[in-house]
SEVEXFI-590230 format. One record per residue (C-alpha): x, y negated, z; chain; residue in three letters. Coordinates in pm, 1 decimal, m for minus. Layout:
- X/Y/Z/A/ALA
...
//
This chain:
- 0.0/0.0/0.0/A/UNK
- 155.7/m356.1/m60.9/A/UNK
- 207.2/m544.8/180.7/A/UNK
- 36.4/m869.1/272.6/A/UNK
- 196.2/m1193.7/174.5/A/UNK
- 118.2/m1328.9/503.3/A/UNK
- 311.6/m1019.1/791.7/A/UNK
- 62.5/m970.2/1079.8/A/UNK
- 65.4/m1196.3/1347.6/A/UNK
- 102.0/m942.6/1608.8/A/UNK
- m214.7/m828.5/1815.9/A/UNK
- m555.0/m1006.0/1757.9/A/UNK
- m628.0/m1248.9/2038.4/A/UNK
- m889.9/m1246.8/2210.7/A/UNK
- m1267.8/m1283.3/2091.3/A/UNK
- m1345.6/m1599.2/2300.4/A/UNK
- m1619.2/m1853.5/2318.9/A/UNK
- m1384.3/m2160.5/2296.1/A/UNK
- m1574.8/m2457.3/2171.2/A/UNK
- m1531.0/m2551.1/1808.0/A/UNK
- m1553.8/m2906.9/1699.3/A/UNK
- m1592.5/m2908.3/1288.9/A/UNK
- m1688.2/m3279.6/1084.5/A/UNK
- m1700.6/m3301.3/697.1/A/UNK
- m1755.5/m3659.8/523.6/A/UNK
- m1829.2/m3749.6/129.2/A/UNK
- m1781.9/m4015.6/m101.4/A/UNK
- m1965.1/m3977.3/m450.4/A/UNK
- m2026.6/m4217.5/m732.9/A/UNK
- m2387.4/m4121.9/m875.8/A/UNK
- m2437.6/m4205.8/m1232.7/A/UNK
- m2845.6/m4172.1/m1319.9/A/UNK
- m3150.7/m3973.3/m1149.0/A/UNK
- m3041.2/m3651.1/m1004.7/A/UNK
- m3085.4/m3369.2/m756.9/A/UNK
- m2892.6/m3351.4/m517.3/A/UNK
- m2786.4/m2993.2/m279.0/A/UNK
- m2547.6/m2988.4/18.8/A/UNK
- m2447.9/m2712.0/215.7/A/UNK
- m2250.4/m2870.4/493.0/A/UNK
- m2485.6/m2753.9/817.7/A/UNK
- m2388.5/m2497.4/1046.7/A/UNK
- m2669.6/m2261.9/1046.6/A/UNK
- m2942.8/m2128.3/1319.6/A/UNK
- m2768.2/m1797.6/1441.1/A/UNK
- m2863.4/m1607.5/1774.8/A/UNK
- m2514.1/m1642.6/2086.4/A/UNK
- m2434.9/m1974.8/1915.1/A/UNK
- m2538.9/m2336.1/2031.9/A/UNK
- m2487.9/m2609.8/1828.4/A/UNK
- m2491.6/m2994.4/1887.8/A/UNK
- m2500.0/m3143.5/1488.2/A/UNK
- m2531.8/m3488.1/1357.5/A/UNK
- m2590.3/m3524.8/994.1/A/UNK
- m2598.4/m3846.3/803.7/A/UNK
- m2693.2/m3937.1/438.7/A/UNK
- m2672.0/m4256.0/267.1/A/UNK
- m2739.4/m4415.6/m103.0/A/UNK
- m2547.0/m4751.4/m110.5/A/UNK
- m2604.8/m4739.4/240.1/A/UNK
- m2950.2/m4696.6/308.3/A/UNK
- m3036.2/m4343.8/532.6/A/UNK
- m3198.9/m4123.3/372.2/A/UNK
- m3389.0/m3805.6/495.4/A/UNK
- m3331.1/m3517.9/265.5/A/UNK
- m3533.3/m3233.4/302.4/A/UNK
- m3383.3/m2902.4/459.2/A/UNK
- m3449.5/m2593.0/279.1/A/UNK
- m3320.9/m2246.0/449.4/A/UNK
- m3284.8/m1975.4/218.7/A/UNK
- m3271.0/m1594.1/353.3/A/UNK
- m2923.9/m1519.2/441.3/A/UNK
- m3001.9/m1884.5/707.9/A/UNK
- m2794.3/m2114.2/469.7/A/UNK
- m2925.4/m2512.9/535.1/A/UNK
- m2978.3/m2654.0/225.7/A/UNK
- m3035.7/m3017.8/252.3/A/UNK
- m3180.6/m3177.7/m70.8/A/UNK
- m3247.2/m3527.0/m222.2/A/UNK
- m3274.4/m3727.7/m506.7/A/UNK
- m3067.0/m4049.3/m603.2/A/UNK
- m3000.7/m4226.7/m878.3/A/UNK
- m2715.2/m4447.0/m967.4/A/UNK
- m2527.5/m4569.0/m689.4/A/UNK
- m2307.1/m4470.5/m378.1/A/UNK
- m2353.6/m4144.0/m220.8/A/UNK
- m2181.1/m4118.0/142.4/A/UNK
- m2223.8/m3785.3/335.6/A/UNK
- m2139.3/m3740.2/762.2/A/UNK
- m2186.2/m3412.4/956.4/A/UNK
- m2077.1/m3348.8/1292.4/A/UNK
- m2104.2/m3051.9/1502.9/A/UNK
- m2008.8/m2871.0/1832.4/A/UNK
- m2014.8/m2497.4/1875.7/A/UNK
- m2055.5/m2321.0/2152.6/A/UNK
- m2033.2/m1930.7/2195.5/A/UNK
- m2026.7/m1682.4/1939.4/A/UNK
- m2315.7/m1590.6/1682.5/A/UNK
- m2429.0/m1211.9/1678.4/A/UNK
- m2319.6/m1016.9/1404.3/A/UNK
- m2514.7/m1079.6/1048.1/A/UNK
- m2730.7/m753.4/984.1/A/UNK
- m2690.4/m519.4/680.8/A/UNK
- m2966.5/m482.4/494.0/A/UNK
- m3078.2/m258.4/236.8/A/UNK
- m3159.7/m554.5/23.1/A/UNK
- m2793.0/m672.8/72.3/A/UNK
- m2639.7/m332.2/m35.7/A/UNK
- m2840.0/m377.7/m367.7/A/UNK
- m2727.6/m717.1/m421.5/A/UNK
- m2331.4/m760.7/m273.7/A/UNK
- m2287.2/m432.5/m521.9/A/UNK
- m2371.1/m596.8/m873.0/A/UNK
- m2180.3/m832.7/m1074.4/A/UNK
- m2240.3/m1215.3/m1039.8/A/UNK
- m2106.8/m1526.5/m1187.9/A/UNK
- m1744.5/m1556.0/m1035.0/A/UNK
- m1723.5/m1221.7/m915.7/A/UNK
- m1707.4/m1000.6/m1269.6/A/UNK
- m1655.8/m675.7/m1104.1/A/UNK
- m1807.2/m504.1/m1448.2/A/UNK
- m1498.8/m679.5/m1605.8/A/UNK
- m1253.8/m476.6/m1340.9/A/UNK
- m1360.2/m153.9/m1288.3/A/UNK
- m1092.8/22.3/m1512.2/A/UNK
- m860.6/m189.1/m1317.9/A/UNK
- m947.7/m138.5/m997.2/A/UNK
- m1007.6/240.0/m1038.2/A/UNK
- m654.7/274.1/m1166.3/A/UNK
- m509.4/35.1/m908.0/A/UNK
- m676.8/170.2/m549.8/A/UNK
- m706.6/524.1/m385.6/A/UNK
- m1061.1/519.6/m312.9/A/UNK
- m1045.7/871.6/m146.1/A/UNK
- m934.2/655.9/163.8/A/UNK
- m1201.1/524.8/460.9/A/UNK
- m1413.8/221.6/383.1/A/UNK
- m1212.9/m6.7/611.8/A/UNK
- m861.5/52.6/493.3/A/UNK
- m980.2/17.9/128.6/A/UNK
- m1128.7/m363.9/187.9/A/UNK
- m777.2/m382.3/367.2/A/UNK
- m601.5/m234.1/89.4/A/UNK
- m777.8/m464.1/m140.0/A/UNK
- m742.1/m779.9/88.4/A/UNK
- m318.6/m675.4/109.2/A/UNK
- m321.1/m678.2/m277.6/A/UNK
- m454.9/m933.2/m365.4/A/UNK
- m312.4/m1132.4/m70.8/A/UNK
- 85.2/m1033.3/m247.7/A/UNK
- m29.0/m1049.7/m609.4/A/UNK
- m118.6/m1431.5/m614.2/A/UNK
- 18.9/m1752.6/m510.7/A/UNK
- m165.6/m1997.2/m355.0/A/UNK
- m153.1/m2322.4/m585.8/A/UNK
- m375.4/m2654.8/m555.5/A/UNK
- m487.6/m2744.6/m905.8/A/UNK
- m398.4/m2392.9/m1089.1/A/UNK
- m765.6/m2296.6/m1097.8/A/UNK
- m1085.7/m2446.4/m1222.4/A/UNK
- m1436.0/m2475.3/m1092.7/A/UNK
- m1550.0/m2242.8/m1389.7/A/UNK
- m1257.6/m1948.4/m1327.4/A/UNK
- m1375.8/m1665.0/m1196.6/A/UNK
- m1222.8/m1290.2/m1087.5/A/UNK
- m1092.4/m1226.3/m1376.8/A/UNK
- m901.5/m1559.6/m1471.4/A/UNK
- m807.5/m1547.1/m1112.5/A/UNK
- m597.6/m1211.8/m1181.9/A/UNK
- m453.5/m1325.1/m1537.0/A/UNK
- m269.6/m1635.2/m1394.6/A/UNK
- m208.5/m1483.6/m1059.1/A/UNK
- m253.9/m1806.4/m835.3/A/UNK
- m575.7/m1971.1/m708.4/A/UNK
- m700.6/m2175.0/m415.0/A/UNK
- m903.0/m2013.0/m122.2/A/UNK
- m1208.0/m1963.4/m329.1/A/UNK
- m1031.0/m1803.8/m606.0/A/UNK
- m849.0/m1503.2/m366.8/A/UNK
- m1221.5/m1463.9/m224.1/A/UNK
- m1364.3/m1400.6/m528.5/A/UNK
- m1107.0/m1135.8/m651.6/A/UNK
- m1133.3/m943.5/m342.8/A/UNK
- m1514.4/m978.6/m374.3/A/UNK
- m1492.5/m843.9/m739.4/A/UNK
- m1246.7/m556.5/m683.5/A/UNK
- m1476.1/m447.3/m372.8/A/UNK
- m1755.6/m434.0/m595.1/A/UNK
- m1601.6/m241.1/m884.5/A/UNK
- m1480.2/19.8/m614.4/A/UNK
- m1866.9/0.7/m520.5/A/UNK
- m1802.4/m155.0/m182.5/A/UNK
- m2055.7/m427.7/m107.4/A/UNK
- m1901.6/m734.5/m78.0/A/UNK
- m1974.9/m1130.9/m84.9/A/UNK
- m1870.9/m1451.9/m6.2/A/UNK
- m1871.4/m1663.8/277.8/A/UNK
- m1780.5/m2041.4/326.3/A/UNK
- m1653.8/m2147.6/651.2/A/UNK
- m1521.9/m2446.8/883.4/A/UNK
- m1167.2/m2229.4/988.2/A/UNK
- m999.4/m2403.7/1250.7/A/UNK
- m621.9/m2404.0/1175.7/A/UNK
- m660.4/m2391.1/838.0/A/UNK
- m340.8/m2611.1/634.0/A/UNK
- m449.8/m2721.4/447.2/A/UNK
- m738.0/m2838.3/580.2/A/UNK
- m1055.6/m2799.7/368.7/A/UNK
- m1349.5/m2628.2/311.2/A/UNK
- m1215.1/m2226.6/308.9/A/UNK
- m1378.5/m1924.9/164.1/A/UNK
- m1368.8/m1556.8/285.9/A/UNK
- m1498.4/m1242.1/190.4/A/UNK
- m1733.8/m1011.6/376.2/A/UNK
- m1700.3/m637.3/332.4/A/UNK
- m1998.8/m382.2/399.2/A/UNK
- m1843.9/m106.2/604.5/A/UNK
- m2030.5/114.6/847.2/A/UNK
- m2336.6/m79.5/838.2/A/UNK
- m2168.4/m403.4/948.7/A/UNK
- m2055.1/m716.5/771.2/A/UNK
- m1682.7/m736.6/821.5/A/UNK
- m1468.6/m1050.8/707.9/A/UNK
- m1123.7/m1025.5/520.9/A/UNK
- m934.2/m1329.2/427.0/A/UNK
- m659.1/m1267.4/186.4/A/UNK
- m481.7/m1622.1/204.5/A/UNK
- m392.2/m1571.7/594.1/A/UNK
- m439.8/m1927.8/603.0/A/UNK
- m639.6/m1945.3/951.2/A/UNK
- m736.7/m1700.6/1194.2/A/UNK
- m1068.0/m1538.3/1150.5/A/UNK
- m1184.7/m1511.1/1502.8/A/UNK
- m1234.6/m1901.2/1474.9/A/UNK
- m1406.6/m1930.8/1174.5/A/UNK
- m1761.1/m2082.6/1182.2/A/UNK
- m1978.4/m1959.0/898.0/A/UNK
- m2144.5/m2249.3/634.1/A/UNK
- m2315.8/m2030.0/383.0/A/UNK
- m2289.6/m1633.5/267.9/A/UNK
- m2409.7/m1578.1/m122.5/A/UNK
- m2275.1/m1386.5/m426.6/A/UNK
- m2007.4/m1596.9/m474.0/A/UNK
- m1885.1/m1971.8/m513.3/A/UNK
- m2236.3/m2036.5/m701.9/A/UNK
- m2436.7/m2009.0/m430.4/A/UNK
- m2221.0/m2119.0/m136.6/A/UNK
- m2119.2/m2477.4/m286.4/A/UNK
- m2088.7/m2750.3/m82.7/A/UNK
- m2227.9/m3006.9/m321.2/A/UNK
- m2433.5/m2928.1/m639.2/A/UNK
- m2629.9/m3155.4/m870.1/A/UNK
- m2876.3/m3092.9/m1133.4/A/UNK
- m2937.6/m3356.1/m1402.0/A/UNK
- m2688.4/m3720.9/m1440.8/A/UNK
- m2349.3/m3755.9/m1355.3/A/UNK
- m2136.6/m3718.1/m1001.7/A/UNK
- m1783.3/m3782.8/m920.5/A/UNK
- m1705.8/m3677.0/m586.9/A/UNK
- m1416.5/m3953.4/m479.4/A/UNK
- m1326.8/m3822.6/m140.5/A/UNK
- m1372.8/m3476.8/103.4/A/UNK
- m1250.2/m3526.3/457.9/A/UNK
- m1312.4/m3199.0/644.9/A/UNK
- m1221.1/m3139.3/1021.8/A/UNK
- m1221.7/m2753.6/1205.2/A/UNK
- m1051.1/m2756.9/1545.8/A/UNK
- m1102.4/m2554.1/1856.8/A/UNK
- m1068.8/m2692.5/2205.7/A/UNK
- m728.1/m2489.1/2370.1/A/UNK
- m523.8/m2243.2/2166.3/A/UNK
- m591.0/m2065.3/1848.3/A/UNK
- m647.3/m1704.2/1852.0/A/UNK
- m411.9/m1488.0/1680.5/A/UNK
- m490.9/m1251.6/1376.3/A/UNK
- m387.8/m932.1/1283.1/A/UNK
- m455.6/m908.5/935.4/A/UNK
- m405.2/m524.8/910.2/A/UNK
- m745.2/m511.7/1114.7/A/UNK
- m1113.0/m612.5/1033.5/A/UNK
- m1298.9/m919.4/1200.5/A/UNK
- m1656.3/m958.3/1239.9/A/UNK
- m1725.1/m1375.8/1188.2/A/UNK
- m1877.6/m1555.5/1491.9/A/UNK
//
């Protein structure tokens, strides 16, 4: 098996219920009538109490967009605007840890298919050729998470927002988003359920918004996060969906958007836990 591009950090720390502070502002220049979709709210999940402050303004003037949750408990918050200046605030404070997510039967049917960015159809030669799938569940998606993990190089700018799997493992370097998706498609072709999640992630550097992957193994949602780029036990789940299509922090249908700035903020009051990335995490 390679071996990850990040070594393990010794034993996993401890599981704790340290507070997490996360904050994520936006600038955007709107250009004509539009929808607009955010997906910046923590959402409603049993063992975890938040305190949240969310603010939304069109050339400064609030404005109260309508909050749409869709099954997997993603906040959607959606408004229209029109030409002008767009300027986004959310706060929040978490305390304890959420429950783990359920596995459904209605999630093994749809974290096993193909989607937009993850073209698992497109790898399933490769993957079948590439990974001894005679092994346990768990050290596959860790197998899978170690390969990809050494096979790219993670590079600001080398990716674009239409690349999916598949361009991801021709140029062999990507962003957060781009290793999520890969592991994500592999999983899928080795007809493992998997699917991405987009998370605040304390210690993250560099600091942004981070994607991770959740695996389907022994009827629980496990996460795996090939960049090693924060620890996992701190990581506060945004949105879970197919891939980077559904879990989006900003979308807009109809005119034009440039988003001019994206401040994001994930800390954790005392120390960060250590990972072991040669083990599973559950997110809480």
């Amino acid at each position: 098996m390679p071996s990850n591009r990040c070594p393990p950090s010794g034993h996993a720390g401890p599981v704790t219920d340290q507070k997490r502070h996360v904050s994520a502002t936006l600038e955007a220049r709107l250009t004509g009538a539009q929808r607009l979709e955010l997906q910046l709210a923590l959402p409603t999940l049993p063992g975890l109490a938040v305190d949240e402050r969310l603010s939304v303004l069109l050339d400064g003037k609030p404005v109260e967009p309508l909050e749409v949750v869709t099954d997997h408990g993603n906040r959607v918050h959606v408004l229209d605007g029109a030409d002008g200046q767009l300027s986004v605030s959310y706060t929040a404070t978490a305390v304890g840890r959420a429950e783990p997510v359920e596995l459904t039967e209605a999630d093994r049917i749809t974290y096993a298919r193909p989607s937009r960015y993850a073209e698992s159809d497109r790898l399933l030669g490769f993957a079948h050729r590439q990974f001894d799938t005679h092994v346990p569940r768990e050290a596959l998606a860790l197998d899978v998470s170690s390969w990809v993990g050494s096979r790219l190089s993670y590079m600001p700018g080398s990716s674009g927002p239409t690349d999916g799997a598949t361009d991801t493992l021709m140029t062999g370097a990507g962003v957060c988003r781009d290793y999520a998706h890969l592991v994500v498609a592999l999983l899928r072709a080795l007809d493992v359920p998997a699917r991405l999640v987009a998370v605040y992630a304390p210690g993250c550097d560099p600091m942004d918004f981070h994607a991770v992957t959740e695996v389907a193994v022994d009827g629980r949602w496990l996460a795996l996060d090939a960049t090693c780029l924060a620890p996992r036990q701190s990581m506060l789940r945004i949105s879970t969906g197919r891939d980077a299509a559904d879990t989006a922090f900003l979308t807009n249908f109809g005119g034009g958007l440039v988003l001019e700035s994206s401040v994001v903020t994930a800390v954790v009051d005392g120390d960060l836990p250590r990972d072991d990335t040669r083990t599973v995490e559950q997110l809480g």
